[in-house]
PDB file with SEQRES, HELIX, SHEET and CRYST1 records, atoms N, CA, C and O in Angstrom:
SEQRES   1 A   66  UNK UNK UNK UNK UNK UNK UNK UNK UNK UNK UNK UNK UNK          
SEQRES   2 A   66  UNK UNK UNK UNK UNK UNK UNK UNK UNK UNK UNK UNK UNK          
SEQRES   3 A   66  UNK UNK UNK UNK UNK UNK UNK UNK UNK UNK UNK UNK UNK          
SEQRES   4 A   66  UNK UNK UNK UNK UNK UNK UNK UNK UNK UNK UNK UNK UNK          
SEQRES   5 A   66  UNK UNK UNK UNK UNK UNK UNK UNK UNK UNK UNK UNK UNK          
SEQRES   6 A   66  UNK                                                          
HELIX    1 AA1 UNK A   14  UNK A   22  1                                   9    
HELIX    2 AA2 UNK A   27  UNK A   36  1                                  10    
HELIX    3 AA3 UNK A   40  UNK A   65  1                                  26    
CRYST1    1.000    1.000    1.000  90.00  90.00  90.00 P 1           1          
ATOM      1  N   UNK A   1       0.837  -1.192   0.000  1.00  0.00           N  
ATOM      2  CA  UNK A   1       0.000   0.000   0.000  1.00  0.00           C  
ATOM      3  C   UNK A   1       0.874   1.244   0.000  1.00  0.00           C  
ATOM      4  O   UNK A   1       1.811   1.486   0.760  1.00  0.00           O  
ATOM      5  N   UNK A   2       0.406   1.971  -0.970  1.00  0.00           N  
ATOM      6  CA  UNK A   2       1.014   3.178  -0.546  1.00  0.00           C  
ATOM      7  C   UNK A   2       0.693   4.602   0.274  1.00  0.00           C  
ATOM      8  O   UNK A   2      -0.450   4.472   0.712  1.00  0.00           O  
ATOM      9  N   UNK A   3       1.208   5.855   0.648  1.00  0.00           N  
ATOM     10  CA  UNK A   3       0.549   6.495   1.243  1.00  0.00           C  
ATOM     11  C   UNK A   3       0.281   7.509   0.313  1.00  0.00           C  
ATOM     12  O   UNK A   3       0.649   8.658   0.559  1.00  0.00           O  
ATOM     13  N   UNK A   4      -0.400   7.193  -0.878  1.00  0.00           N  
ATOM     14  CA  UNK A   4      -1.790   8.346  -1.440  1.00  0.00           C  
ATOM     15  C   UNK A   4      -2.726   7.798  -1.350  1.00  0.00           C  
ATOM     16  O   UNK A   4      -3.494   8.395  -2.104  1.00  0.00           O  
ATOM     17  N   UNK A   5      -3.193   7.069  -0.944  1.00  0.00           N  
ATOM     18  CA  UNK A   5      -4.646   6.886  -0.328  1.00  0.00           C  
ATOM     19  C   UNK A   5      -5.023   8.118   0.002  1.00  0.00           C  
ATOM     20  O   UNK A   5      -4.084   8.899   0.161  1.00  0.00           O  
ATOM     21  N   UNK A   6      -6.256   8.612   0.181  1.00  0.00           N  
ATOM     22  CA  UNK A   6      -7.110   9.600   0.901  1.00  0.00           C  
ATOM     23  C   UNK A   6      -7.787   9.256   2.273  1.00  0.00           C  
ATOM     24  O   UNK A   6      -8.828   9.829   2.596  1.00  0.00           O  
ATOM     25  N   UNK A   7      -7.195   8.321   3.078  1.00  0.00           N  
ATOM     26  CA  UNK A   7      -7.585   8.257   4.200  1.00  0.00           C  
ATOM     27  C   UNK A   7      -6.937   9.374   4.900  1.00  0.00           C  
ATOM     28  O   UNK A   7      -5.836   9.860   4.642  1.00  0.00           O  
ATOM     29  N   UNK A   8      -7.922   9.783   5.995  1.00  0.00           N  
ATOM     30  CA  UNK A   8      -7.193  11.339   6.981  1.00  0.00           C  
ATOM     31  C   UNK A   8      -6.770  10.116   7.880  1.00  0.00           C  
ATOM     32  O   UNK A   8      -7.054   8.919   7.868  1.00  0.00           O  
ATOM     33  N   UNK A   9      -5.773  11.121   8.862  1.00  0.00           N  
ATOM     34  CA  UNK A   9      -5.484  10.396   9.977  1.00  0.00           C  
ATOM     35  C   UNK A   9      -6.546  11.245  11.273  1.00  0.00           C  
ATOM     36  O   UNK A   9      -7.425  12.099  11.154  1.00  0.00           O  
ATOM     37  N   UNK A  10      -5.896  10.448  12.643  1.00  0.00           N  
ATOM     38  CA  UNK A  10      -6.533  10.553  13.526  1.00  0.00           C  
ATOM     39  C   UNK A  10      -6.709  12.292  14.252  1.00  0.00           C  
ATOM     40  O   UNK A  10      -7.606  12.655  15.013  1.00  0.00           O  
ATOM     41  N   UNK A  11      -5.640  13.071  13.763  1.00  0.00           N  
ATOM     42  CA  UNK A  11      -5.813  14.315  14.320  1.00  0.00           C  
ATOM     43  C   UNK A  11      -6.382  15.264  13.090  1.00  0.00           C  
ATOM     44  O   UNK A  11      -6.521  16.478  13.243  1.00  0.00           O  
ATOM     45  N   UNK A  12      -6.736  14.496  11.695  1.00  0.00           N  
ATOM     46  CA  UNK A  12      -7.665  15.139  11.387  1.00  0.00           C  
ATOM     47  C   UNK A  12      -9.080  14.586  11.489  1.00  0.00           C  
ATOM     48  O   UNK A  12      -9.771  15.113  10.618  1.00  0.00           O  
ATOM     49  N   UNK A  13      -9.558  13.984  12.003  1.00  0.00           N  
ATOM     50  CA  UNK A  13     -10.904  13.109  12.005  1.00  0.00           C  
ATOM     51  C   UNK A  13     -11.136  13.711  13.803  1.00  0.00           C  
ATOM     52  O   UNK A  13     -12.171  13.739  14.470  1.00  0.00           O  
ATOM     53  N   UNK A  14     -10.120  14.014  14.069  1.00  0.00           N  
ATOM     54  CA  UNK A  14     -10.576  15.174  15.985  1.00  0.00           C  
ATOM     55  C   UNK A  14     -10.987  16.354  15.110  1.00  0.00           C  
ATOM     56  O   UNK A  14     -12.027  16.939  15.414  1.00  0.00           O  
ATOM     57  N   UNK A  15     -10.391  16.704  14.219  1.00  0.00           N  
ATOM     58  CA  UNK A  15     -10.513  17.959  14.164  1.00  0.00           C  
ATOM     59  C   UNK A  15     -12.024  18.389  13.423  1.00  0.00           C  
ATOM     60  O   UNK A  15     -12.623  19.450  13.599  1.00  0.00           O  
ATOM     61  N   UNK A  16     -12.526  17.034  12.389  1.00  0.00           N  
ATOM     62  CA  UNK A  16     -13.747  17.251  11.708  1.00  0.00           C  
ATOM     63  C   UNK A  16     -14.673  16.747  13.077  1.00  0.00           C  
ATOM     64  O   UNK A  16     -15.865  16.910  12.817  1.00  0.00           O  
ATOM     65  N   UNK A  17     -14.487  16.246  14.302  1.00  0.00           N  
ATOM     66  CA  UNK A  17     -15.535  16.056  14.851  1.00  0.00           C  
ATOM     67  C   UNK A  17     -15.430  16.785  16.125  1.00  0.00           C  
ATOM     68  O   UNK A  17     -16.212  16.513  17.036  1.00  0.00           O  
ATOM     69  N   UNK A  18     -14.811  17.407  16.219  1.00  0.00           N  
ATOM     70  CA  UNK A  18     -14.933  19.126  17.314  1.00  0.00           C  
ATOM     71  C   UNK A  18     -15.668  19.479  16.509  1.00  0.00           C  
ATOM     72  O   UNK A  18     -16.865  19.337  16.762  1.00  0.00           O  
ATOM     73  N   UNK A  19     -15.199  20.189  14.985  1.00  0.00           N  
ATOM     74  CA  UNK A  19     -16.303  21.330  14.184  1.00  0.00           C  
ATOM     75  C   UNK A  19     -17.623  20.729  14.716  1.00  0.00           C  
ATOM     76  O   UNK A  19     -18.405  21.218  15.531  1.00  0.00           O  
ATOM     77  N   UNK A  20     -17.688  19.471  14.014  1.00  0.00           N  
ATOM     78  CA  UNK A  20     -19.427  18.898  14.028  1.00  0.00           C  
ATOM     79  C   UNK A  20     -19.911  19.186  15.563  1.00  0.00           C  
ATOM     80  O   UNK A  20     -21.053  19.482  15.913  1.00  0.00           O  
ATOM     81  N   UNK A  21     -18.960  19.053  16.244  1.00  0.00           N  
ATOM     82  CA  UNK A  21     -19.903  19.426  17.729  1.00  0.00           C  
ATOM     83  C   UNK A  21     -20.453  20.556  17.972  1.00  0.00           C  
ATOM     84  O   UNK A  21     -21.559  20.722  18.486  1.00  0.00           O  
ATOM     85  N   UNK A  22     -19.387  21.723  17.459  1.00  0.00           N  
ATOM     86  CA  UNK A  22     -19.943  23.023  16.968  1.00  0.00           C  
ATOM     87  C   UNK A  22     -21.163  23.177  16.588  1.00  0.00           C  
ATOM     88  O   UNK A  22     -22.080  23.775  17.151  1.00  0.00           O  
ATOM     89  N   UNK A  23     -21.132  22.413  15.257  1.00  0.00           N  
ATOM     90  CA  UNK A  23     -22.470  22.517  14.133  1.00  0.00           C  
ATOM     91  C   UNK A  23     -21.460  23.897  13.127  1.00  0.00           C  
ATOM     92  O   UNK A  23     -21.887  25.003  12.794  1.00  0.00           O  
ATOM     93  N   UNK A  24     -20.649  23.553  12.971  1.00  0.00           N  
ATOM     94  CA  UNK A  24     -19.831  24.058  11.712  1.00  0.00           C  
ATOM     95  C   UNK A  24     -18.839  24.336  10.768  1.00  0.00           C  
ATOM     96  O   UNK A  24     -17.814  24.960  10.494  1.00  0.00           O  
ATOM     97  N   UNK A  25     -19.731  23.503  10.405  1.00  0.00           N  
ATOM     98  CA  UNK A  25     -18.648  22.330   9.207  1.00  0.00           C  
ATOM     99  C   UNK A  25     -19.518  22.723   7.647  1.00  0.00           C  
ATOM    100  O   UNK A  25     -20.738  22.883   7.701  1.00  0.00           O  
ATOM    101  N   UNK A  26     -18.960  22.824   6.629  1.00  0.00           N  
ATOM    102  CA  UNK A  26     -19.656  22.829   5.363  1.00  0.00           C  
ATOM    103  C   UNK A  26     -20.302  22.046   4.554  1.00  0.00           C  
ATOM    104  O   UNK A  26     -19.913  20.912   4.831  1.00  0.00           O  
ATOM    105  N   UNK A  27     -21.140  21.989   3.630  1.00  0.00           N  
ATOM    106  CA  UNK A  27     -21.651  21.074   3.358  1.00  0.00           C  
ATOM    107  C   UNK A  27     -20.688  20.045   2.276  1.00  0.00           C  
ATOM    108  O   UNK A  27     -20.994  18.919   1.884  1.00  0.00           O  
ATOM    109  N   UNK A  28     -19.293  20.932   1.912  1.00  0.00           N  
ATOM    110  CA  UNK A  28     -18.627  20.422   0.927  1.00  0.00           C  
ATOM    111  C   UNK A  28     -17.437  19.637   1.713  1.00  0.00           C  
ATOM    112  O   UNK A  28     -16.632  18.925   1.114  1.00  0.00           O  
ATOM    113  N   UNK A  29     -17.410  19.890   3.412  1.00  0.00           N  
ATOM    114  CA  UNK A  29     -16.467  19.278   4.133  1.00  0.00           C  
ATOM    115  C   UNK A  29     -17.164  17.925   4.656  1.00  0.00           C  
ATOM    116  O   UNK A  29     -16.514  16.982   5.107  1.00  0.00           O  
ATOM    117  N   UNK A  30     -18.004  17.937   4.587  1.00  0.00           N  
ATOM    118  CA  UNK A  30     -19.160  16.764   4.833  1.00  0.00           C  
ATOM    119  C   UNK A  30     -19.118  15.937   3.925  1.00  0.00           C  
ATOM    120  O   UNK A  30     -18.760  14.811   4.273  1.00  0.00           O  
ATOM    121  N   UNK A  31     -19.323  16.065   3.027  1.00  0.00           N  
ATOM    122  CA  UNK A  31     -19.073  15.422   1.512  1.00  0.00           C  
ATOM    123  C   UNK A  31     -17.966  14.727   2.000  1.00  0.00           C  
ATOM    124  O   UNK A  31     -17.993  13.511   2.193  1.00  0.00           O  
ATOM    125  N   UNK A  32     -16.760  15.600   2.261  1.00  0.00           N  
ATOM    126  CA  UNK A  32     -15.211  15.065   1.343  1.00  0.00           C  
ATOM    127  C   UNK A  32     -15.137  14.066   2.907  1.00  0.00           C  
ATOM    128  O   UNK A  32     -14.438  13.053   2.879  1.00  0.00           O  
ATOM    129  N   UNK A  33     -15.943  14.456   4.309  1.00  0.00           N  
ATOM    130  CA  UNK A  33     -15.713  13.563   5.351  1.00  0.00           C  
ATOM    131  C   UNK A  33     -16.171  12.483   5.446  1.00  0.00           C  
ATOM    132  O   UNK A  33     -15.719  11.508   6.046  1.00  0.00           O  
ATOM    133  N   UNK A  34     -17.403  12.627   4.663  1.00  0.00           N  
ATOM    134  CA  UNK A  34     -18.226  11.066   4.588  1.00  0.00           C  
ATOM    135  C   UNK A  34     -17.308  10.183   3.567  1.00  0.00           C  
ATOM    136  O   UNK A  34     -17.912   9.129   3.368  1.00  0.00           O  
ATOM    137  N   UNK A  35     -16.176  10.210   2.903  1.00  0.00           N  
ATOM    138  CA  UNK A  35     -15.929   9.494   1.697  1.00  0.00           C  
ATOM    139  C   UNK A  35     -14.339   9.152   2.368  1.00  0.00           C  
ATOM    140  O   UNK A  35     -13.853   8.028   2.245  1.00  0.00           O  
ATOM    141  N   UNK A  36     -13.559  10.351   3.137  1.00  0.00           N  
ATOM    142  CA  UNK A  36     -12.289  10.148   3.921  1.00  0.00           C  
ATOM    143  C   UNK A  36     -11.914   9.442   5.310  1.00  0.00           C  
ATOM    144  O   UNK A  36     -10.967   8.738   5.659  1.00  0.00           O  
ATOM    145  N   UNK A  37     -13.457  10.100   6.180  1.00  0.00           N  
ATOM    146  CA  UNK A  37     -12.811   9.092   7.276  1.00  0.00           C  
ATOM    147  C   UNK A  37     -12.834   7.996   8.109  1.00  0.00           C  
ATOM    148  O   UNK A  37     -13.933   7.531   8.411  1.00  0.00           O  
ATOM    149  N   UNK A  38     -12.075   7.621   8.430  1.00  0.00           N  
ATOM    150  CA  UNK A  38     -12.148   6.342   8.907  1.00  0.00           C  
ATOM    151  C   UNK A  38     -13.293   6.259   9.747  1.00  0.00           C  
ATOM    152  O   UNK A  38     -13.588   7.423  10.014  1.00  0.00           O  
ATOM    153  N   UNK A  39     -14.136   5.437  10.333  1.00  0.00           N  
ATOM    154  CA  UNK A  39     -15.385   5.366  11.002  1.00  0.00           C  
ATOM    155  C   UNK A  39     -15.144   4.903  12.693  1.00  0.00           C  
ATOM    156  O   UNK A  39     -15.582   4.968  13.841  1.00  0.00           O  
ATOM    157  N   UNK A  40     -14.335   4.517  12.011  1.00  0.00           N  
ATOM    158  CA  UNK A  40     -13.622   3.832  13.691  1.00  0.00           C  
ATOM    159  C   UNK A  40     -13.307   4.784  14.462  1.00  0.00           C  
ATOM    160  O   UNK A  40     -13.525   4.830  15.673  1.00  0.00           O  
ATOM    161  N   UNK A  41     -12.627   5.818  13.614  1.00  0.00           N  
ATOM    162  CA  UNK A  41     -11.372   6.942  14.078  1.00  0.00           C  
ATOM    163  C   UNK A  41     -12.574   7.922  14.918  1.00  0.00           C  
ATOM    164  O   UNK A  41     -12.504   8.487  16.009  1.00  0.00           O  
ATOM    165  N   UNK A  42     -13.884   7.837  13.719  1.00  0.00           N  
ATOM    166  CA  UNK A  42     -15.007   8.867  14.060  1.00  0.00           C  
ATOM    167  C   UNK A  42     -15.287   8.452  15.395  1.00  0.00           C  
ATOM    168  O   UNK A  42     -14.802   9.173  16.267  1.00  0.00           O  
ATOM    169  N   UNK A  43     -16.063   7.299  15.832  1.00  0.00           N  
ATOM    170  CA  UNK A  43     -16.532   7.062  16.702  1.00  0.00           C  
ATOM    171  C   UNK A  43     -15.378   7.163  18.409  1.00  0.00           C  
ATOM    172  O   UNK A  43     -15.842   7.614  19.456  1.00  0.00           O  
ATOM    173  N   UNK A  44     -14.002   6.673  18.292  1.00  0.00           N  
ATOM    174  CA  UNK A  44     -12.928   7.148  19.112  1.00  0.00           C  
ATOM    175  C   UNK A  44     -12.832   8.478  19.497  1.00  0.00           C  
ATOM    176  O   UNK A  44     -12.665   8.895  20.643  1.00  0.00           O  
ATOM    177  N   UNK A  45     -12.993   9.374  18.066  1.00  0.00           N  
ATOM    178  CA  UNK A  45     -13.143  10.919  18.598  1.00  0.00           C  
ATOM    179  C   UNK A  45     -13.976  11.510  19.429  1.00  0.00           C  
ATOM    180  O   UNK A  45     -13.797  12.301  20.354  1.00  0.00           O  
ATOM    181  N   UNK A  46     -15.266  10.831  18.799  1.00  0.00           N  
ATOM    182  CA  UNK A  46     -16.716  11.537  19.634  1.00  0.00           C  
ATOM    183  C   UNK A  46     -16.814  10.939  20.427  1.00  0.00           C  
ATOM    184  O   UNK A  46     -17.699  11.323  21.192  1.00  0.00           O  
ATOM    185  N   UNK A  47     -16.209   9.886  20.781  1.00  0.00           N  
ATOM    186  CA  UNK A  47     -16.519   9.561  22.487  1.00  0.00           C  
ATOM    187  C   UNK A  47     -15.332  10.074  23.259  1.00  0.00           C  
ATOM    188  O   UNK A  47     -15.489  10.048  24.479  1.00  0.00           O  
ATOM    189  N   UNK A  48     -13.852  10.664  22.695  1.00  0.00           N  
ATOM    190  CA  UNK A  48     -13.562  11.329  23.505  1.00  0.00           C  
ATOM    191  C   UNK A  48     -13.915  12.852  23.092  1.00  0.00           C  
ATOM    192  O   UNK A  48     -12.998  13.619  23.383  1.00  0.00           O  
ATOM    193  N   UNK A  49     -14.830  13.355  22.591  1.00  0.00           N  
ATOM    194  CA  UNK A  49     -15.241  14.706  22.749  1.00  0.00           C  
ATOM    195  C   UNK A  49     -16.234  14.805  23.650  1.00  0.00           C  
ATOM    196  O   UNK A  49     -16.235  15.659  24.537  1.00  0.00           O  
ATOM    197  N   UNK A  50     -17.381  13.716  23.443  1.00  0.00           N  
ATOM    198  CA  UNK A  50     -18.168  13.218  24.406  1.00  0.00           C  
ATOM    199  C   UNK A  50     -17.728  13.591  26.064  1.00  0.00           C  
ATOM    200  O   UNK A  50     -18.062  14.487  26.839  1.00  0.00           O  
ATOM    201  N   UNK A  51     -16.729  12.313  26.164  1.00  0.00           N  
ATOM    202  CA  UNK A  51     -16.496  12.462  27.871  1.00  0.00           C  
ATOM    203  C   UNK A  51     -15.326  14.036  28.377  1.00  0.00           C  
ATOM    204  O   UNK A  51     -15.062  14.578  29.451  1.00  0.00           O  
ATOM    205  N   UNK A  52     -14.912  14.276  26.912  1.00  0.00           N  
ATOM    206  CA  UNK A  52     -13.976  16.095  27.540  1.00  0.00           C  
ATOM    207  C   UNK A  52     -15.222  16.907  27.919  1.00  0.00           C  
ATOM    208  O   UNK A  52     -14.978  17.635  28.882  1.00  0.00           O  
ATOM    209  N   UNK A  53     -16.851  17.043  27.333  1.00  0.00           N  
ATOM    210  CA  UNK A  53     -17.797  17.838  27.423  1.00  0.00           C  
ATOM    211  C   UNK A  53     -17.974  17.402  28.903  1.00  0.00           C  
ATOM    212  O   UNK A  53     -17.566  18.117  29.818  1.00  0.00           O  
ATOM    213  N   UNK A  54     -18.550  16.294  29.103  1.00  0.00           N  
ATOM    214  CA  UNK A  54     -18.974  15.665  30.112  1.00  0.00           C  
ATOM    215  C   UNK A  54     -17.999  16.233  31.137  1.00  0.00           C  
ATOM    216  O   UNK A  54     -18.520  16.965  31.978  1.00  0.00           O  
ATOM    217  N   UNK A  55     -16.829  16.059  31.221  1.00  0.00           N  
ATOM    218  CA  UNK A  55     -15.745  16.346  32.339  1.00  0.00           C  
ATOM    219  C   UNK A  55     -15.918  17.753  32.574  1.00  0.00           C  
ATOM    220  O   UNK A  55     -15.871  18.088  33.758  1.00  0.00           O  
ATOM    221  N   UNK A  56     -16.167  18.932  31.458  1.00  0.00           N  
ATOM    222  CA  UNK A  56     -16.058  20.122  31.750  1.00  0.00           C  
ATOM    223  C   UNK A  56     -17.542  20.679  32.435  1.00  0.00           C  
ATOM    224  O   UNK A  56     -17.885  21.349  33.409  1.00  0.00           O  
ATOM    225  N   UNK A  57     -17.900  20.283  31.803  1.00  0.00           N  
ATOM    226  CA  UNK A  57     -19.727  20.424  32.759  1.00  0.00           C  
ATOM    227  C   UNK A  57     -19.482  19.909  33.941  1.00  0.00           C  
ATOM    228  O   UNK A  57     -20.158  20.509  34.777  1.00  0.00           O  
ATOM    229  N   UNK A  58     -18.651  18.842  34.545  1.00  0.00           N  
ATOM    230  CA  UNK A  58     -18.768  18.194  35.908  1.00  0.00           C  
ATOM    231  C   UNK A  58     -18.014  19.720  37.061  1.00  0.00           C  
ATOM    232  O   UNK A  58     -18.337  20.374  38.053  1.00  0.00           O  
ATOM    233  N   UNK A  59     -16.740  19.600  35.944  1.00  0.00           N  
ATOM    234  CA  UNK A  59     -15.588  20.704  36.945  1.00  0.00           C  
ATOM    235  C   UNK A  59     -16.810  22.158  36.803  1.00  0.00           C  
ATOM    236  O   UNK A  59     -16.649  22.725  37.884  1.00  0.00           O  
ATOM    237  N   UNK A  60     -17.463  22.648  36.325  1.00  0.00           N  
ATOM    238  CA  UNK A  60     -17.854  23.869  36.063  1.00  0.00           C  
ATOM    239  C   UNK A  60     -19.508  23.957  37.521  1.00  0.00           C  
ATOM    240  O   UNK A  60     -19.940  24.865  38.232  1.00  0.00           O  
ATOM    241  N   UNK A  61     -19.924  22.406  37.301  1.00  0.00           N  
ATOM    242  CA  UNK A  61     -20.906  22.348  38.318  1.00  0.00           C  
ATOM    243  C   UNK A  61     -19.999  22.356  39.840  1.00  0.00           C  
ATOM    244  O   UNK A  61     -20.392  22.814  40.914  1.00  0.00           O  
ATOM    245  N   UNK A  62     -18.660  21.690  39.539  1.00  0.00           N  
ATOM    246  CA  UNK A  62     -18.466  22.347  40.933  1.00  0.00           C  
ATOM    247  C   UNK A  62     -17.848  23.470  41.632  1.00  0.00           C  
ATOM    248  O   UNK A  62     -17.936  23.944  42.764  1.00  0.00           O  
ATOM    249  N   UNK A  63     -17.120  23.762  40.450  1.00  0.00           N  
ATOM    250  CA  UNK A  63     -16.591  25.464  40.902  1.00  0.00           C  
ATOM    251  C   UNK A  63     -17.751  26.230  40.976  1.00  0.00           C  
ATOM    252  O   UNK A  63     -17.447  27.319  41.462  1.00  0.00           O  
ATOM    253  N   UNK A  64     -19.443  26.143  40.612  1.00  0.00           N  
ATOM    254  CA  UNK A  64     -20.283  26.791  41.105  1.00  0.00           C  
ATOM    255  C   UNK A  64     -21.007  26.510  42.437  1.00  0.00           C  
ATOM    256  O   UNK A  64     -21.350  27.349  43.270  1.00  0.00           O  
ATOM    257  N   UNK A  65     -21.187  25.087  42.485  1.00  0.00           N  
ATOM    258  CA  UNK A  65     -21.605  24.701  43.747  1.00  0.00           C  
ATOM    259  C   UNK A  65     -20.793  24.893  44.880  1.00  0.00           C  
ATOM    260  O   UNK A  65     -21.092  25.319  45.996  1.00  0.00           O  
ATOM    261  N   UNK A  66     -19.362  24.384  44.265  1.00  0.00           N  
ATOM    262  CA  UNK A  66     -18.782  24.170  45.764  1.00  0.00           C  
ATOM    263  C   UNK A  66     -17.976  24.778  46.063  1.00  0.00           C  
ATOM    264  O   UNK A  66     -17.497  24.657  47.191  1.00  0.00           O  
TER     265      UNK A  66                                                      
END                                                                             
């Protein structure tokens, strides 16, 4: 195999699924993401974007509460 494949790697497949958490991403980066990235890589990202949200909502409920 060589490396021109169009697979992204893993710190670009963080980086298309921060935007998406946003909600902004293009419709032509969507395109080129649905066809580039790895699915695996997707789901690894958003569950750690997932639990960084989760963690910052926890620390933020307690620097208000406590």
């Amino acid at each position: 195999m060589s490396g021109t494949d169009n697979k992204s790697t893993f710190a670009q497949t963080i980086k298309a699924v921060m935007w998406s958490f946003f909600g902004v991403r293009k419709r032509r980066d969507l395109e080129a993401d649905a066809t580039q990235l790895n699915p695996l890589y997707v789901l690894i990202a958003a569950l750690i974007g997932a639990a960084v949200f989760v963690g910052v909502l926890i620390l933020i409920v307690h620097a208000v509460v406590g």
